[in-house]
C-alpha positions in Angstrom: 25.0 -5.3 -48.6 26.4 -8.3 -46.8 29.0 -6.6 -45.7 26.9 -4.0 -44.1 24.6 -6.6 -42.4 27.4 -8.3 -41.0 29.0 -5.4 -39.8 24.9 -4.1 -38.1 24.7 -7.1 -36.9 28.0 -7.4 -34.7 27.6 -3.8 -33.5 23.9 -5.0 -32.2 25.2 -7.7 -30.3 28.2 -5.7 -29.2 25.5 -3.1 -27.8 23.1 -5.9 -26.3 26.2 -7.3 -24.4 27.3 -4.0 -22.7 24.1 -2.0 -22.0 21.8 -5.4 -21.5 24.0 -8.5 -20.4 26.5 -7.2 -18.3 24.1 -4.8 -16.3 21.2 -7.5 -16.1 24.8 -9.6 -14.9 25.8 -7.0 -12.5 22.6 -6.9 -10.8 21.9 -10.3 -10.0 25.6 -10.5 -8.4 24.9 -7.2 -6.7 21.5 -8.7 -5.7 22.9 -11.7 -4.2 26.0 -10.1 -2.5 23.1 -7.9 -0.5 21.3 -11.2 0.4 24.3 -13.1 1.3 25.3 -9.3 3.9 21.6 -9.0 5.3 20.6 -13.0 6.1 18.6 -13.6 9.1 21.9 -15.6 10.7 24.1 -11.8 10.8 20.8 -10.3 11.3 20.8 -12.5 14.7 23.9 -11.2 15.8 22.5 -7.8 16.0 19.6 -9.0 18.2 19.4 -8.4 21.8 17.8 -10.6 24.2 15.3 -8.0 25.3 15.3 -4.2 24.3 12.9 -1.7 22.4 11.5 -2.0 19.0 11.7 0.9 16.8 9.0 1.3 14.5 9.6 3.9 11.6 6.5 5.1 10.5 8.8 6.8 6.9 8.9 3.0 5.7 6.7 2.7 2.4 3.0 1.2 4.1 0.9 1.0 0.9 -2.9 -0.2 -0.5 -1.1 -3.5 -2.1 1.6 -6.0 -1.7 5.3 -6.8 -3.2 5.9 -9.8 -4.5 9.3 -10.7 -1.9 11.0 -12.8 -4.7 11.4 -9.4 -6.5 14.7 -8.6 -8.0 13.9 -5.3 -6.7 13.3 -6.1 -3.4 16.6 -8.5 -3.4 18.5 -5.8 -4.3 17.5 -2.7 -2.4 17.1 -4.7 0.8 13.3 -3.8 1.8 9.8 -3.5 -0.3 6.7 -1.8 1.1 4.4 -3.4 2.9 1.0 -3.8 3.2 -1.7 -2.1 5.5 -2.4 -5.6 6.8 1.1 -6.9 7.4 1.8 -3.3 9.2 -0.6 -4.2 11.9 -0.1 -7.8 12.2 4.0 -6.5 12.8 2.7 -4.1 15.6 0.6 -6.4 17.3 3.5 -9.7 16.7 5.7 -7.3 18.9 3.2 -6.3 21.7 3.4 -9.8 21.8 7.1 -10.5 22.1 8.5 -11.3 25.5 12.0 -9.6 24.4 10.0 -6.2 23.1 10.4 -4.3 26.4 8.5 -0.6 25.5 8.5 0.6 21.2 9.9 3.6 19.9 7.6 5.3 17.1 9.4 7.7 14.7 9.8 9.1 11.2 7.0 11.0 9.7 4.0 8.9 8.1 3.9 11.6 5.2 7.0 9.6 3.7 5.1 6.3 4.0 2.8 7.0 1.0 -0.1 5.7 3.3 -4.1 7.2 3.1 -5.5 8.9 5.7 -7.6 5.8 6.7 -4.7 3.1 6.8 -2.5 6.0 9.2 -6.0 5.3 11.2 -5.6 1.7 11.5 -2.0 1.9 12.1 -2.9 3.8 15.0 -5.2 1.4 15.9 -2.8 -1.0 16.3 -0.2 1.6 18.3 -3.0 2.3 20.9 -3.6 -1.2 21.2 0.5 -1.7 21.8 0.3 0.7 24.4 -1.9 -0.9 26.7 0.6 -3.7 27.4 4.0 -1.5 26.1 5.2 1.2 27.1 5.2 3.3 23.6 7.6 6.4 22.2 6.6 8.6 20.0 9.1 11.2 18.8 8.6 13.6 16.1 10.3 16.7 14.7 7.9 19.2 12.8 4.9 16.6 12.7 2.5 17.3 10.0 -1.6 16.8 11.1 -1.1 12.9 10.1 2.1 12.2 12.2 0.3 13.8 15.2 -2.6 12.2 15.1 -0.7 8.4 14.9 1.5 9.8 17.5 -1.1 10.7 19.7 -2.0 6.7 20.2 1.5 6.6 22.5 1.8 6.4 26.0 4.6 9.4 25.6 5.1 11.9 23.1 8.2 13.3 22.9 8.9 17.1 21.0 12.0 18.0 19.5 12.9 21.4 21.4 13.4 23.4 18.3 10.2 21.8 16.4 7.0 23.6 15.1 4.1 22.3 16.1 0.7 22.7 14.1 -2.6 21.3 14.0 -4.2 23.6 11.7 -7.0 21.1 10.0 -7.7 19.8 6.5 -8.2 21.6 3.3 -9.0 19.9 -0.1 -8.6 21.7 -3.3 -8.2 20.8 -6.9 -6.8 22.7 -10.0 -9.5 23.9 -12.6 -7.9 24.6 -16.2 -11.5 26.2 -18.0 -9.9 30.1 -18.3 -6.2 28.4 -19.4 -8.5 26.2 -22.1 -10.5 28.8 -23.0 -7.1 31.0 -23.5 -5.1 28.3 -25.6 -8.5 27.1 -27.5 -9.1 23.7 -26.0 -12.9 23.3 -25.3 -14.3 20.3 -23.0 -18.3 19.5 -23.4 -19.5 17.6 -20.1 -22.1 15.4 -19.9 -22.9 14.1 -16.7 -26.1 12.1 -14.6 -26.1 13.3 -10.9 -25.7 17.2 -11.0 -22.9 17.2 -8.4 -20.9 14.7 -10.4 -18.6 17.2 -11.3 -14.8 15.6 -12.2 -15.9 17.2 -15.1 -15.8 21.0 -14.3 -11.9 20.9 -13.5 -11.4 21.1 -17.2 -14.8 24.2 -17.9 -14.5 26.2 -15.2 -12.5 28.4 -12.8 -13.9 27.3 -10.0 -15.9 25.1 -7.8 -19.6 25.6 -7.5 -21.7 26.8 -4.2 -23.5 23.5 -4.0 -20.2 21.4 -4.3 -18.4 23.1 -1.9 -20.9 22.5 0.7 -20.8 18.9 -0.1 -17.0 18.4 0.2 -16.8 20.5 3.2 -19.3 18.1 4.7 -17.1 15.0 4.0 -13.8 16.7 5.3 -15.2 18.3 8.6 -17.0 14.6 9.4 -12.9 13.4 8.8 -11.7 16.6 10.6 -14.4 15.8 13.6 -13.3 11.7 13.7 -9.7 13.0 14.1 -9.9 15.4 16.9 -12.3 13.2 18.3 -9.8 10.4 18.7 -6.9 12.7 19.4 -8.8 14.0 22.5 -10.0 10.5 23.7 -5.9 10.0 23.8 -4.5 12.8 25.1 -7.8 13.1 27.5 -8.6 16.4 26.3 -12.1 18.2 25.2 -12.3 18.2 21.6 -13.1 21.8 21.9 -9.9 22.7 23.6 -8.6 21.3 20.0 -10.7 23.0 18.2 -10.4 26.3 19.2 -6.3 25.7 18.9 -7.1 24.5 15.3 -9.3 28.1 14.7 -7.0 30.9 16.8 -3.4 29.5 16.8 -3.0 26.6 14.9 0.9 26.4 15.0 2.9 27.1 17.9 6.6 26.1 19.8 7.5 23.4 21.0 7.9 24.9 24.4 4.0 26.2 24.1 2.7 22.4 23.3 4.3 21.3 25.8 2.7 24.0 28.6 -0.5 23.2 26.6 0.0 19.6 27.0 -0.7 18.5 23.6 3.2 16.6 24.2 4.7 15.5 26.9 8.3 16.0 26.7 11.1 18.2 24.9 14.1 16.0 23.9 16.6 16.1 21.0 17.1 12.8 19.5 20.5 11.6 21.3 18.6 12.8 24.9 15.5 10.0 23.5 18.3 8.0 22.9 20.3 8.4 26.0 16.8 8.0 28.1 15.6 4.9 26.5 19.5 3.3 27.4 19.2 3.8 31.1 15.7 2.6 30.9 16.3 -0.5 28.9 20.1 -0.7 28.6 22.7 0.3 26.9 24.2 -0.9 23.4 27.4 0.7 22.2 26.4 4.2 21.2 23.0 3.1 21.6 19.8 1.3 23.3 19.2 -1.9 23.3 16.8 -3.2 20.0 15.2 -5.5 19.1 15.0 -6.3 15.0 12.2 -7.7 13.6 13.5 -9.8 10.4 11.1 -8.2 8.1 7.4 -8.0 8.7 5.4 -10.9 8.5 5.0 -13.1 4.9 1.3 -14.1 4.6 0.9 -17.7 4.5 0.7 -19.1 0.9 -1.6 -22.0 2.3 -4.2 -19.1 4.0 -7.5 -19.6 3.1 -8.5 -15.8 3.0 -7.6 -13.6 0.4 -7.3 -10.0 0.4 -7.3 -8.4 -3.2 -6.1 -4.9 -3.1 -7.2 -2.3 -5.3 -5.8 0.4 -5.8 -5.3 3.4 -8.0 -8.2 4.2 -11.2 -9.9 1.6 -12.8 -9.2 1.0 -16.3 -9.6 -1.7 -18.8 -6.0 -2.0 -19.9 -3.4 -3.6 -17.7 -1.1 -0.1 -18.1 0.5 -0.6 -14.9 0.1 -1.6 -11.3 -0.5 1.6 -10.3 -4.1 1.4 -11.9 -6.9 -1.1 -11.4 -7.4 -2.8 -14.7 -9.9 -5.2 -15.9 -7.8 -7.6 -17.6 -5.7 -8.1 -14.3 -8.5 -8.6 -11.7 -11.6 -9.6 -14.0 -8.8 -13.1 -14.1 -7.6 -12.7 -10.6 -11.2 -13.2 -9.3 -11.8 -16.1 -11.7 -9.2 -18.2 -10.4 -9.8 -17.3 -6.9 -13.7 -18.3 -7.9 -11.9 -22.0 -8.4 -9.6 -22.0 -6.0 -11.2 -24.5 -3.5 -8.6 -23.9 -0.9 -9.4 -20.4 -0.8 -12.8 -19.9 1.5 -13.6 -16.0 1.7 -12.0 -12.9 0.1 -11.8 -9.5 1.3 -11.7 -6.8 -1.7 -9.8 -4.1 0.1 -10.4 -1.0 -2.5 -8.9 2.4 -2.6 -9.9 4.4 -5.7 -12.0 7.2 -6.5 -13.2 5.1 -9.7 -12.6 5.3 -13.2 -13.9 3.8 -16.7 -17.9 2.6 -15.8 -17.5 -0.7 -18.3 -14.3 -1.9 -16.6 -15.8 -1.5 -13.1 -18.6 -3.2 -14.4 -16.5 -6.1 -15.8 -15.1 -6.2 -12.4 -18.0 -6.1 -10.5 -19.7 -9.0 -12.5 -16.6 -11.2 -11.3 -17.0 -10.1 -8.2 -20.7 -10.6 -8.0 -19.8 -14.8 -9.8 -17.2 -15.2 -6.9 -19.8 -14.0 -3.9 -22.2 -17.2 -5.7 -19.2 -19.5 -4.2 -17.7 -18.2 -0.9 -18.5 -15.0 1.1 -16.8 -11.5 -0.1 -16.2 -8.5 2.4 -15.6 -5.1 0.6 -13.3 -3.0 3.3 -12.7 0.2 2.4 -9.6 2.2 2.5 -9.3 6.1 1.9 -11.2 6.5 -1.1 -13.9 4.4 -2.2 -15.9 6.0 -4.1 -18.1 5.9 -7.4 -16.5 3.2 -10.1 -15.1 1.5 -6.7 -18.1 2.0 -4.9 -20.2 0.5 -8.0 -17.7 -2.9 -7.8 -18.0 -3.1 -4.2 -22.0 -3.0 -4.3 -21.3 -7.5 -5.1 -19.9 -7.4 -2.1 -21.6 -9.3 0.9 -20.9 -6.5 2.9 -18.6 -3.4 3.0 -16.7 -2.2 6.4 -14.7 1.4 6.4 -13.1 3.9 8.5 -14.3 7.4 9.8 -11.8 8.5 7.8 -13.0 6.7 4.4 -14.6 9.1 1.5 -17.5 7.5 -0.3 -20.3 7.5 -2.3 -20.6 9.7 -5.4 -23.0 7.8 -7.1 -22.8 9.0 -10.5 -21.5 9.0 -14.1 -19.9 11.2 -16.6 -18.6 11.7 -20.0 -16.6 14.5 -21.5 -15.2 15.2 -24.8 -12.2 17.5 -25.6 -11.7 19.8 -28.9 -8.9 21.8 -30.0 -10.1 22.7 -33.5 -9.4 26.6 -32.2 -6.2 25.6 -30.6 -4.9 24.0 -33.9 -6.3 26.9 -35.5 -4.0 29.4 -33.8 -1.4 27.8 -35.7 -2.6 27.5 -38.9 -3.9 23.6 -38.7 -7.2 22.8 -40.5 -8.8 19.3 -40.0 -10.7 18.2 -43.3 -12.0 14.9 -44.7 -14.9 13.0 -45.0 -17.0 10.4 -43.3 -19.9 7.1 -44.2 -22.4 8.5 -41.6 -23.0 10.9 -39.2 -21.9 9.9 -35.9 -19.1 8.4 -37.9 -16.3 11.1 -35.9 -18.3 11.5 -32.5 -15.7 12.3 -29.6 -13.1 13.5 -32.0 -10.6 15.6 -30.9 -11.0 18.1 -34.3 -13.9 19.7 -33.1 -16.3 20.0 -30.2 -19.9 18.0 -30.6 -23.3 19.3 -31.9 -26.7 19.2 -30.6 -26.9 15.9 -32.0 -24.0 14.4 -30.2 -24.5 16.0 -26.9 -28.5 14.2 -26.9 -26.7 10.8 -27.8 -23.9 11.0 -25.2 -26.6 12.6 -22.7 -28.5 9.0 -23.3 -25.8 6.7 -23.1 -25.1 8.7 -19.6 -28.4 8.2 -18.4 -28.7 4.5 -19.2 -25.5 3.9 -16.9 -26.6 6.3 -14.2 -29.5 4.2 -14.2 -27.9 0.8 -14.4 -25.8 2.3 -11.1 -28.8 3.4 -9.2 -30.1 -0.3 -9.9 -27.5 -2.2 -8.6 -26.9 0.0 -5.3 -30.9 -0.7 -4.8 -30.8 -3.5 -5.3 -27.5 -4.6 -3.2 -28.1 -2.3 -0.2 -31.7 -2.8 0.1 -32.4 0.9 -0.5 -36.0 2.3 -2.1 -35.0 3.8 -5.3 -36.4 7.2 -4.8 -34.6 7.3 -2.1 -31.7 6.4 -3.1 -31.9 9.1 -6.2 -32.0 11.9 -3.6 -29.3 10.3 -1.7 -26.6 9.3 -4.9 -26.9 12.9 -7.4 -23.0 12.3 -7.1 -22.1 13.4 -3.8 -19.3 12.4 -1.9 -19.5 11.3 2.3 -17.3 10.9 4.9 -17.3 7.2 6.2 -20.0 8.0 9.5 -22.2 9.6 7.1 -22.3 6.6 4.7 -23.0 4.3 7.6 -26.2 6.7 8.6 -27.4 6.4 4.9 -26.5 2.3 4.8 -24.2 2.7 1.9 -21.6 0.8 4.6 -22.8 -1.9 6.9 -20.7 -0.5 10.1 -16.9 0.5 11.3 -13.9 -1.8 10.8 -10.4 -2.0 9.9 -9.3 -4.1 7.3 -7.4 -6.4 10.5 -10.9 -7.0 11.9 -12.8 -7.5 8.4 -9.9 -10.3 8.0 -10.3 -11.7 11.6 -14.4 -11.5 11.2 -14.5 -13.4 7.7 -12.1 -16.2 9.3 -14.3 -16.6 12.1 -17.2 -17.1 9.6 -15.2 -20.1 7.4 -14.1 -21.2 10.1 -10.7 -21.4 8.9 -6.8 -19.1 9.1 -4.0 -17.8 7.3 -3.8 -14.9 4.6 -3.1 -14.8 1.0 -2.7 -11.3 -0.5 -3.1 -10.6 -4.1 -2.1 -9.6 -6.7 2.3 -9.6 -5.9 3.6 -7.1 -7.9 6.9 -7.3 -9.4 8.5 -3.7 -9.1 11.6 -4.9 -11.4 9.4 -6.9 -14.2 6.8 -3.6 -14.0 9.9 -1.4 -14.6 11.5 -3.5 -17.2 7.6 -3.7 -19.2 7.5 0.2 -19.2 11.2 0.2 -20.2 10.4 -1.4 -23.1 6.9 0.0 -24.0 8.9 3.3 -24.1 10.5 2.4 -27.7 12.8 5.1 -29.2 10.4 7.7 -29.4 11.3 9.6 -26.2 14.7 10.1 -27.7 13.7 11.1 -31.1 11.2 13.5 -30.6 11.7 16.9 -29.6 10.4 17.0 -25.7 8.2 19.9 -26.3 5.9 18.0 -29.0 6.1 14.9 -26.7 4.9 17.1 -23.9 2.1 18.6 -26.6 1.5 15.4 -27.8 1.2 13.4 -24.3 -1.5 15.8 -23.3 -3.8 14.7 -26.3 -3.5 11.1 -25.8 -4.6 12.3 -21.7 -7.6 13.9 -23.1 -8.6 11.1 -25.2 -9.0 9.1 -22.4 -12.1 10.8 -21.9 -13.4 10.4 -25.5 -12.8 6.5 -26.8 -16.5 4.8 -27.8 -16.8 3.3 -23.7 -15.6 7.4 -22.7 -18.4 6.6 -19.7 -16.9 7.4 -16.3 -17.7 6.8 -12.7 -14.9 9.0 -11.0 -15.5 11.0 -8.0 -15.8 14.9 -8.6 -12.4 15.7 -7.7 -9.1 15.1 -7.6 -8.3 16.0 -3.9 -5.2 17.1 -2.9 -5.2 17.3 1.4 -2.9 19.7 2.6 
């Protein structure tokens, strides 16, 4: 037995060594080799005294911000960057003396940026292009990378490119005829009859009523786009309308008669054009490199929290807005004396009703100590919506979906399913309500009138605090919330926003008010300590158990999401997927 310990033990350290040490070894000298290659003195070298800038719009721009210590940044040379930093870059350059005209290229659909961050981006590009000269060249541009591109001075076509505007369309999947084939039932009970997350997983389709809603909140985005588009290009919206409705994708050679761009050029004649204007380089134009984009100042006084993803109580990941994480966050920033406002800038479409609550009482503590701005990104809607209500006030974009005041709960069942195969579920129980939500069999009348109460008491407690924040009459209020969704003009109408603003002016507002300058964003994620925490949550079981059960068995821990004891949700109605 010794023998065999001895032996299991030196075969675990021989194992540690070569798949831990000497990778985790590897890395760091990889990581430092790459630091050593790209440091700002042979980054200098490459500098010219004055040239263009090249922006590439491809570069991950994101709701959230890298910690730049990470190992992962070290090592692959560049992290994303935040919405905030983005535009502060843009604007540092208009600035710069060297930066001569800037070239804009790549397509923003690599970026992983929302629809209302490509907005401010391009607020920052027009504003560029009032003292710059600005580029814009793009190859096959999608709706998105037109309508940044159309904030250039010059838009420049790749001769064999598509062109398309063709508008927006939102859809999501609905599952109820696959669940009602396999025998997986989902009861929904929900308070605001178009809060209807729920009927992706009951039905085949989308209702009358909801359509009518959504298409609302996508045309007033569709109509901020083209209107901004034509104030560019100094067209009449309904010139792009009417190309949108009869044509919608055409040649390159066509937009350019129609004027929607202004020249035909393969990228080594953009190249070869912007050398004779600005001089030459080698092979190519004269750049200037920007280092990186701007680091925030540790020592700023205002803080922008990002949040981003579903909230959740459980810090899973920082892909997900979790109470643990920010119901902390906001508690040191609460005693933080050196911090003097904070700006909550949210992109979600909601989540679990008790951790947004958590959050929003933090939130609601830190606005009794120093002002709190709430500027909305994309999506901000329902369990975001209900944390940004301890806001002071809440800015967002044209762009920004909103709203869908409202709360539901569902509850999955796949008695029949298990039946197919023979399974039986059996035992016993000290009460009643002792099972309620289990996944072995769908609720009775009983347990529907429960859940239908705890529903209503949280709708309620919603509908209070909006009231009661935004200085809206109750009854009105009900007819507004019933779980609809807005576009960000709409919400402004209804004073579920205070006005317009990008999260660069909410920032610049809020120092004005304290007085005071400098940026701190929070929370830094580590992308290498985030990968190594999954790693090791993972455990042996991926490689011991057959992937088809893993598969089966992965999709019943998703559904009982939806049906722990808190299984309350304030999620907008759909999953939209813009195409």
């Amino acid at each position: 037995m010794i023998s065999f310990l001895r032996s299991f033990t030196a075969s675990l350290a021989s194992l540690f060594v070569f798949f831990i040490f000497f990778p985790a070894v590897a890395l760091l000298f990889l990581a430092a080799l790459f630091i050593a290659v790209n440091s700002p003195e042979l980054q200098a070298v490459k500098s010219a005294d004055s040239g263009v800038f090249v922006l590439d719009l491809s570069l991950p721009v994101g709701e959230g911000v890298e910690d730049e210590n990470s190992l992962a940044v070290a090592f692959e040379g560049f992290s994303s960057t935040s919405v905030y930093k983005a535009v502060q870059s843009i604007r540092d350059v208009a600035c710069n003396r060297s930066v001569k005209a800037i070239l804009v290229r790549g397509s923003v659909e690599e970026s992983g940026a929302g629809l209302a961050a490509i907005a401010e981006l391009r607020a920052a590009i027009a504003e560029a292009g009032e003292v710059l000269p600005v580029y814009a060249y793009v190859e096959n541009p999608s709706l998105r990378d037109y309508f940044i591109a159309s904030a250039a001075t010059e838009i420049i076509l790749n001769p064999f490119s598509e062109f398309e505007l063709k508008g927006i369309s939102a859809n999501a999947p609905y599952f109820g005829d696959a669940f009602n084939k396999y025998g997986i039932s989902a009861q929904v009970v929900r308070a605001g009859s178009h809060k209807s997350f729920g009927d992706i997983f009951t039905k085949s389709g989308m209702d009358a009523a909801d359509k009518a809603i959504l298409k609302s909140a996508i045309d007033g985005i569709w109509g901020s786009m083209i209107s901004k588009i034509a104030e560019s290009r100094d067209f009449n919206p309904d010139f792009l309308l009417k190309f949108a409705d009869s044509k919608a994708v055409c040649s390159a050679a066509e937009a350019k008669k129609l004027k929607l761009v202004d020249k035909l050029m393969y990228s080594d004649e953009v190249i070869e054009m912007l050398a004779q204007k600005y001089g030459r380089d080698g092979e190519t134009f004269k750049q200037v490199f920007a280092e990186s984009f701007p680091i925030s100042s540790r020592s700023g006084n205002i803080a922008i929290v990002y949040m981003s993803g579903d909230i959740v109580e459980s810090d899973i990941s920082p892909a997900v807005i979790s109470s643990d994480r920010y119901v902390e966050l906001f508690r040191r920033l609460r005693s933080d004396s050196s911090v003097k406002g904070v700006v909550l800038r949210i992109d979600s479409g909601g989540g679990s009703a008790y951790a947004s609550e958590l959050i929003r009482r933090e939130v609601e503590l830190l606005a009794q100590k120093k002002p709190v701005v709430a500027s909305f990104a994309s999506v901000a809607a329902s369990g975001a919506y209900w944390i940004a209500t301890a806001a002071d006030n809440i800015f967002l974009m044209p762009e920004t979906i909103t709203g869908s005041i409202g709360v539901f709960s569902i509850s999955f069942s796949i008695e029949k399913f298990a039946g197919g195969y023979g399974v039986e579920f059996d035992g016993v129980k000290t009460s009643p309500f002792a099972d309620i939500g289990t996944l072995t069999r769908p609720m009775n009348e009983r347990e529907i009138a429960l859940t239908a109460e705890m529903v209503s008491e949280v709708y309620n407690r919603f509908l209070e605090i909006v009231s009661k924040s935004r200085k809206i009459d109750s009854k009105e209020l009900s007819e507004i919330a019933d779980g609809r969704i807005f576009d960000g003009a709409s919400a402004v109408k209804l004073n579920l926003a205070d006005g317009f603003g990008t999260l660069d002016e909410v920032v610049a507002a809020l120092m004005e008010k304290c007085e005071c300058s400098g940026v701190r964003e929070y929370p830094k994620i580590d992308r290498f300590k985030e990968f190594m925490k999954s790693f090791s949550a993972a455990g042996p079981f991926s490689k011991t158990v057959p992937q088809k059960l893993k598969a089966y068995l992965d999709s019943l821990k998703a559904m009982s999401i939806y049906s722990d004891r808190r299984g309350i949700y304030a999620r907008v109605p759909f999953d939209v997927v813009w195409e």
